[in-house]
C-alpha positions as CSV (number, residue, x, y, z in Angstrom):
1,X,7.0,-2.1,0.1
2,X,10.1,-0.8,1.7
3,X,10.9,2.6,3.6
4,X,13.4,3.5,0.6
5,X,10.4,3.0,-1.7
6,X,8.0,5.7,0.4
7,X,10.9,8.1,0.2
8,X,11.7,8.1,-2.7
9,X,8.5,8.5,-3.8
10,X,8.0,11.1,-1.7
11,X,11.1,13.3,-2.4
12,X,9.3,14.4,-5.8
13,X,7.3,17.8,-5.0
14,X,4.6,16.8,-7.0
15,X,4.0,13.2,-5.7
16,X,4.3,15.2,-2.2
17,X,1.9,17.6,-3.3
18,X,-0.8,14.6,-4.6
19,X,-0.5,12.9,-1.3
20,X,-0.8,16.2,0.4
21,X,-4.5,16.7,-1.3
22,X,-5.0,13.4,-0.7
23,X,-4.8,13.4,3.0
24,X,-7.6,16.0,3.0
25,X,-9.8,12.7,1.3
26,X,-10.6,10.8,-1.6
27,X,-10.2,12.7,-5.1
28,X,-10.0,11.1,-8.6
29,X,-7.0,12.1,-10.7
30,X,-8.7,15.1,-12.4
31,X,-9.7,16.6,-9.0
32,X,-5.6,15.8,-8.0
33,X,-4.9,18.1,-11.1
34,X,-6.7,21.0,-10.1
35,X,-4.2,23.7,-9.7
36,X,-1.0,21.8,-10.7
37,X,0.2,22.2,-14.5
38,X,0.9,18.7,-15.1
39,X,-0.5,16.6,-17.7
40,X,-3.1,13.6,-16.9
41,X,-0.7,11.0,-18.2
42,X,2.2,12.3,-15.9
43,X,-0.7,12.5,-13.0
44,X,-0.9,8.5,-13.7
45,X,2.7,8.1,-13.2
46,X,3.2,10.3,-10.2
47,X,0.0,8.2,-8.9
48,X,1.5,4.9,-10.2
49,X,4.4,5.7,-7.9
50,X,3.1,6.3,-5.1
51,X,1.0,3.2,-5.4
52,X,3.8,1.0,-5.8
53,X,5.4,2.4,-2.7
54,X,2.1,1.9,-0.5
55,X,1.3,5.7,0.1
56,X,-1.9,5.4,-2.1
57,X,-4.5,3.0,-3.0
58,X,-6.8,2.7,-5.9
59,X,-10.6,2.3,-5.8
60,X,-12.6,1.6,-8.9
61,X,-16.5,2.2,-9.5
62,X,-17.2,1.9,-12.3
63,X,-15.5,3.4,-14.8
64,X,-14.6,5.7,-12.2
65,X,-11.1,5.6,-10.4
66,X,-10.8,7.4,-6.8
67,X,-7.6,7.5,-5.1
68,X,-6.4,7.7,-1.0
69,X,-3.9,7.5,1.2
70,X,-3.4,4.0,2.4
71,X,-3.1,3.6,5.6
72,X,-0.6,0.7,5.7
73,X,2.6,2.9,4.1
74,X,2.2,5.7,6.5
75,X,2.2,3.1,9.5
76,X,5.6,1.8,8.0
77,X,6.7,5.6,8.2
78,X,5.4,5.9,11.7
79,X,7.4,3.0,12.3
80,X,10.2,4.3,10.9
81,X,10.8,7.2,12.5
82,X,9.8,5.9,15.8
83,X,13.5,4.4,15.9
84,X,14.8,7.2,16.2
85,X,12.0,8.9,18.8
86,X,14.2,8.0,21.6
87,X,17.3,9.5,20.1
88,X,16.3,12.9,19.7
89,X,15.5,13.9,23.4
90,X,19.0,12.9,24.4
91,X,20.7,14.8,21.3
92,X,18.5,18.1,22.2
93,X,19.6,17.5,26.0
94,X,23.3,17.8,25.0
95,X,23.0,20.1,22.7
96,X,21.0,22.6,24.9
97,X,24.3,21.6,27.6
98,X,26.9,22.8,25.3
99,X,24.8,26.0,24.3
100,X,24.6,26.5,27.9
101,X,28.5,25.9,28.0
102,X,29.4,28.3,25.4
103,X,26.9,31.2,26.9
104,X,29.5,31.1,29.7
C-alpha cells in the first residue's frame, strides 16, 4: 500500500464520496448506494479500490458484507502530509512579508 495508491483512489468523486459515508461508520454496500446513481457492481469496484489502496476494510458475517474505514491507510496519509507540516508555516510567513511589502 503506497501513498500513490490512496490518492489515486481517492481522486475519483465517488470513491471520495463512499469513504466520506464511511467515516460516519460501518454501512454495507447497499446502504453506500443510497443516494448515489451507481450500479451495485460499479459500487464493488469503487469498494474494491479503495480496499486495495488500504482506505477500507471488509468485514463478513455471514452472508453479510460490512465495510469501514481502516484505520492503517489514513495513518499513512497522516504521515504523509505531516512532511510537509513544517513547511507551510514558513511559506505563509513569507508570503504574509511580501503582502505586507506590496501594501506599501
Amino acid at each position: 500500500m503506497l501513498e500513490n495508491d490512496i490518492f489515486k483512489a481517492l481522486s475519483d468523486p465517488t470513491r471520495r464520496a463512499i469513504f466520506d459515508k464511511l467515516a460516519a461508520g460501518d454501512m454495507n454496500a447497499t446502504a453506500l448506494r443510497e443516494g448515489m446513481t451507481i450500479s451495485q457492481s460499479a459500487m464493488s469496484q469503487h469498494l474494491a479500490v479503495l480496499r486495495k489502496a488500504g482506505l477500507v476494510r471488509e468485514q463478513r458475517q455471514g452472508r453479510f458484507v460490512n465495510y469501514q474505514v481502516d484505520p492503517a491507510g489514513l495513518l499513512l496519509i497522516a504521515r504523509w502530509l505531516s512532511k510537509y507540516r513544517a513547511y507551510w508555516p514558513a511559506r505563509v510567513d513569507k508570503l504574509k512579508a511580501l503582502l505586507k511589502d506590496m501594501d506599501q
